[in-house]
Structure formats: C-alpha cells, structure tokens
C-alpha positions as CSV (number, residue, x, y, z in Angstrom):
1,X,-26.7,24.3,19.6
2,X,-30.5,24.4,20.4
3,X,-31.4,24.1,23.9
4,X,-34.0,21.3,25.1
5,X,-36.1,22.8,27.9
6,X,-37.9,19.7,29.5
7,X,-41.9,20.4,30.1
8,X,-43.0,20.0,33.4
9,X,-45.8,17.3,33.3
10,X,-47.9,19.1,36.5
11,X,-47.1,22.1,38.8
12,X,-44.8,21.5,41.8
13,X,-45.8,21.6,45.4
14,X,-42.7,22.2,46.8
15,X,-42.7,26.1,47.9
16,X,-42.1,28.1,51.0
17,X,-44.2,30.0,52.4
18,X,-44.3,33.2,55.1
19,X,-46.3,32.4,58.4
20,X,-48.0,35.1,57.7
21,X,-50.2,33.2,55.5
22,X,-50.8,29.8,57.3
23,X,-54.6,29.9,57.5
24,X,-54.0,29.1,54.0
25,X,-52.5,26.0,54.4
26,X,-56.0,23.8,54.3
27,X,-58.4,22.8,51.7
28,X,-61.1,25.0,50.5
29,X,-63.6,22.7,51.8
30,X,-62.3,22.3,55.6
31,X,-61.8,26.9,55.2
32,X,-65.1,27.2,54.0
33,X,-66.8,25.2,56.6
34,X,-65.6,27.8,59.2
35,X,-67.8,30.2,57.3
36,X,-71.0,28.5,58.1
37,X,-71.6,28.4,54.5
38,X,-71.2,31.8,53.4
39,X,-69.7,31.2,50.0
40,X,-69.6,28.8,47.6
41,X,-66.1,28.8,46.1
42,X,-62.4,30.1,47.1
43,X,-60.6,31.6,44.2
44,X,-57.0,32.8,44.3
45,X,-55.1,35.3,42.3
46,X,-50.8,35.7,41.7
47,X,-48.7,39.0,41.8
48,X,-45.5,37.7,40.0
49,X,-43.1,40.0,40.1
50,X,-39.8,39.7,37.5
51,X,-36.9,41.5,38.6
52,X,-37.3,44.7,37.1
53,X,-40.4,44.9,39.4
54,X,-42.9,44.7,36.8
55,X,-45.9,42.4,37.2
56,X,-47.3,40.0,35.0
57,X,-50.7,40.2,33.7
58,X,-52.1,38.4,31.2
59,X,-54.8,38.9,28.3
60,X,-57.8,36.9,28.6
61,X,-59.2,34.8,25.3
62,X,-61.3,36.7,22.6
63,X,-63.3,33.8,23.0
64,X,-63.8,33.6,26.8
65,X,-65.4,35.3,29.2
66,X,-64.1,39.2,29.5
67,X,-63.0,38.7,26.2
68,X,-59.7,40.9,26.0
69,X,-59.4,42.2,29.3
70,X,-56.5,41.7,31.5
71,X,-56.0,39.9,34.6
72,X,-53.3,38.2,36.8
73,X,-52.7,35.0,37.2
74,X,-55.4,33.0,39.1
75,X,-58.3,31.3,39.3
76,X,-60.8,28.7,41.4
77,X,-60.1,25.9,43.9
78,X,-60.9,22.4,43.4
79,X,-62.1,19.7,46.3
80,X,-58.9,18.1,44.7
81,X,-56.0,20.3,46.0
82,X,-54.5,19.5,49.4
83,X,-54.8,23.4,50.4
84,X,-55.6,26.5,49.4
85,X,-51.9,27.6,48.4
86,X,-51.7,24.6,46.1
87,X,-54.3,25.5,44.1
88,X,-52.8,28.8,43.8
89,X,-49.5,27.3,42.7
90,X,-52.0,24.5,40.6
91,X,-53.7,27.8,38.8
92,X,-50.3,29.6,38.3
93,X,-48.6,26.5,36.1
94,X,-52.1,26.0,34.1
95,X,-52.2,29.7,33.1
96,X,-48.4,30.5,32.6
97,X,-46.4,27.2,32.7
98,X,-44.4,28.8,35.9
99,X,-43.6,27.2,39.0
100,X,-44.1,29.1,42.1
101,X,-41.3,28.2,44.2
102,X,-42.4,31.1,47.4
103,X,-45.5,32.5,48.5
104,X,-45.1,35.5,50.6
105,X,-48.1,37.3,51.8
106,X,-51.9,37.5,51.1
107,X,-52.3,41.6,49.6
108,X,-56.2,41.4,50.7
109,X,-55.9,38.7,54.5
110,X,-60.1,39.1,54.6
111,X,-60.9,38.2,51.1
112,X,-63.3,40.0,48.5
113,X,-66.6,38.8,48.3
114,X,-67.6,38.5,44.3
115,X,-70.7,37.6,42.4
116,X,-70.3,35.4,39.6
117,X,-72.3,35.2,36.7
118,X,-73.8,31.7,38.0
119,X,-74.5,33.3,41.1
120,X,-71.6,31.7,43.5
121,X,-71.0,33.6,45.9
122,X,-67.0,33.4,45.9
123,X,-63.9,34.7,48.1
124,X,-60.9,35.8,46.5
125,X,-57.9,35.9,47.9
126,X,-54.6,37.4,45.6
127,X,-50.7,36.5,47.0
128,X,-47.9,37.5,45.9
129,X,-45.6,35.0,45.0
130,X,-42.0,34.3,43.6
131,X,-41.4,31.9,40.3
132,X,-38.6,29.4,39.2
133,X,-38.0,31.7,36.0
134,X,-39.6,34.7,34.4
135,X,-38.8,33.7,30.8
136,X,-40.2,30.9,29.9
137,X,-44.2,31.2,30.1
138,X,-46.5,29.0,28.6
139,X,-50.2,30.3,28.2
140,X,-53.6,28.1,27.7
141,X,-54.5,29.7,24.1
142,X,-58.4,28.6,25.5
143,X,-58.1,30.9,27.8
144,X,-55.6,33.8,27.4
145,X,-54.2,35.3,24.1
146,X,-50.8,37.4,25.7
147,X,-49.3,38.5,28.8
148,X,-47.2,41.8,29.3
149,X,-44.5,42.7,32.4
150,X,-45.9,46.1,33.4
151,X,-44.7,48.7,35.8
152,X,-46.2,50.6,38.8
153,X,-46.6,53.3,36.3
154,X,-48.4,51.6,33.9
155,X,-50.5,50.1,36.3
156,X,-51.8,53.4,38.0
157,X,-52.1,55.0,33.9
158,X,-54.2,52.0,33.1
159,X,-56.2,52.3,36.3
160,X,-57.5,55.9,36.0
161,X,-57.5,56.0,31.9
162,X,-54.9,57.5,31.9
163,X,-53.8,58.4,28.2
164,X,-51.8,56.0,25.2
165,X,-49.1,54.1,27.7
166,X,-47.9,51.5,25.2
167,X,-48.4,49.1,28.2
168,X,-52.6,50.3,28.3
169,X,-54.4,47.3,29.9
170,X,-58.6,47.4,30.7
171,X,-58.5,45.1,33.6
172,X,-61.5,42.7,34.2
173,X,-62.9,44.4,37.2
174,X,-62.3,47.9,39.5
175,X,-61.5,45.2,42.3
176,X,-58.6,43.4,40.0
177,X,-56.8,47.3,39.2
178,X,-56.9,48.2,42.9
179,X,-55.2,44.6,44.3
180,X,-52.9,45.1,41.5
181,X,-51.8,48.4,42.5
182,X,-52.4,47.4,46.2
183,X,-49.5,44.7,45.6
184,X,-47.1,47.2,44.3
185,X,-47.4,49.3,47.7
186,X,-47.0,46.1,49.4
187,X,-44.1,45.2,47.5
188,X,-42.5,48.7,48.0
189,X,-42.9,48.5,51.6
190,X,-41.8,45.0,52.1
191,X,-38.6,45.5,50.2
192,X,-37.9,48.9,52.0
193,X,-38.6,47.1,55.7
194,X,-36.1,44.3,54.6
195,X,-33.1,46.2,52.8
196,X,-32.9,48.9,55.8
C-alpha cells in the first residue's frame, strides 16, 4: 500500500526558539537600521542535524553560481518575512522541503561580514536548527543538484584536504567549512552541558 505524503504548500512559522537568540526575532529592515547602514542584506544559514549527528549539506547547481560546491542550507532575507528567523525557516523549506520546527542558537552571535559579487555588503548569520523529519527532502533542481548527511569527521577531512573520504565535499567558501565545523563543537558541547 503506497503512502501519500501530502506537500506542504509554504514553510511553517510555528517553531520554538532559545532566548538566546531573540535579537533575531525582527525584520531585516528594523535590524539593519541599528547598523547605521552598514550592510545591505542579512543572510542566514541552517546546521540541521539528523540523529546520527551528521549534518546536512547540500550540492549547489552546475548551472549556478559555485557550480558544484557544497553548502548548508540558507540563503537571503526578504523585506517580506516578519523576522529574521522566518526567513531562515522560509530558506530552509525552499532549499530542502523541511520544516524547521526549533531554532536553538546562532554558532557565529556577531555575524560575518561578506562581499558579494554585486558588491552588497551582507551579514550572515548560521543557526542551528531542529526539522520535522530528516527523510523526506525536497531540493530546488535550479539551484542544488544533491545533498549528503556528513559526519564531524568528514567535515574536518574535507576542510583541510584531507585525502578520498567517500563523503569529500569543496565547500563554497573557507568561512562556510569553519561555521560548519564550528557547529559541531557547539553541538558537542551543548549536548554534553545538557545530558550531565
């Protein structure tokens, strides 16, 4: 008997979230303007976690912009979404077809100043976050080919070159390897603080 999996039609905005990370909870406009126009954009980024504790990056398009490399989840505010959270949890269902249902903490709190191509000047911000289901994920063939669960390990071979892992990944950027790794630590640590 074949299952029918019904498609959610947008993302969802109801998720919890840790105080840790209520600055967050405003739109990119009213954050920015505390800035005194310092950047153009906001731009989030999602450490999902499954629960083997392997994160989930995915492959960008051959056709896009870093054409193959890998990345996590994320991508730019709109003037649209409420806060900055929802458009985290807005860029998560676009790119993977998951629903976020927690966001826990902010692995870099001050941001990353990057350079686009177009010259924005844009802060990124990258959260780790907790999904509805790790099985089913949908990706925007536009934008990204593949996605792979990948381990610590993996992570930190991938990050210094290390060798043939099966799970190899060229991430887009020096910045993207380090927050990756950075969110395993964080992980690590959270989970040790809370089960002790």
């Amino acid at each position: 008997m074949a299952l029918s999996i019904p498609i959610a039609l947008g993302p969802c905005y109801n998720y919890k979230t840790s105080p840790t990370i209520s600055k967050f909870k405003r739109s990119m406009c009213d954050y920015l303007g505390d800035l005194n126009a310092e950047f153009d954009v906001i731009c989030t980024g999602a450490f999902i976690f499954d629960h083997q504790d392997r994160i989930l990056l995915i492959q960008r398009a051959a056709t896009d912009t870093w054409p193959n490399f890998w990345e996590v989840p994320g991508g730019a505010c709109e003037v649209s979404d409420s806060t900055i959270l929802d458009s985290l949890v807005r860029e998560v269902w676009e790119e993977t077809g998951l629903t976020v249902t927690g966001i826990f903490s902010a692995v870099n709190d001050g941001g990353k100043m990057i350079s686009s191509r177009k010259k924005l000047r844009i802060l990124k911000y990258e959260f780790e976050v907790e999904v509805e289901c790790t099985d089913l994920i949908r990706l925007n063939p536009a934008e990204h080919q593949t996605f792979k669960w990948v381990t610590a390990e993996d992570c930190e071979l991938a990050h210094h070159g290390g060798g043939n892992s099966p799970s190899r990944v060229q991430f887009t950027s020096e910045y993207q390897a380090s927050t990756v790794l950075e969110s395993f630590r964080q992980r690590k640590e959270r989970k040790s603080t809370t089960f002790n």
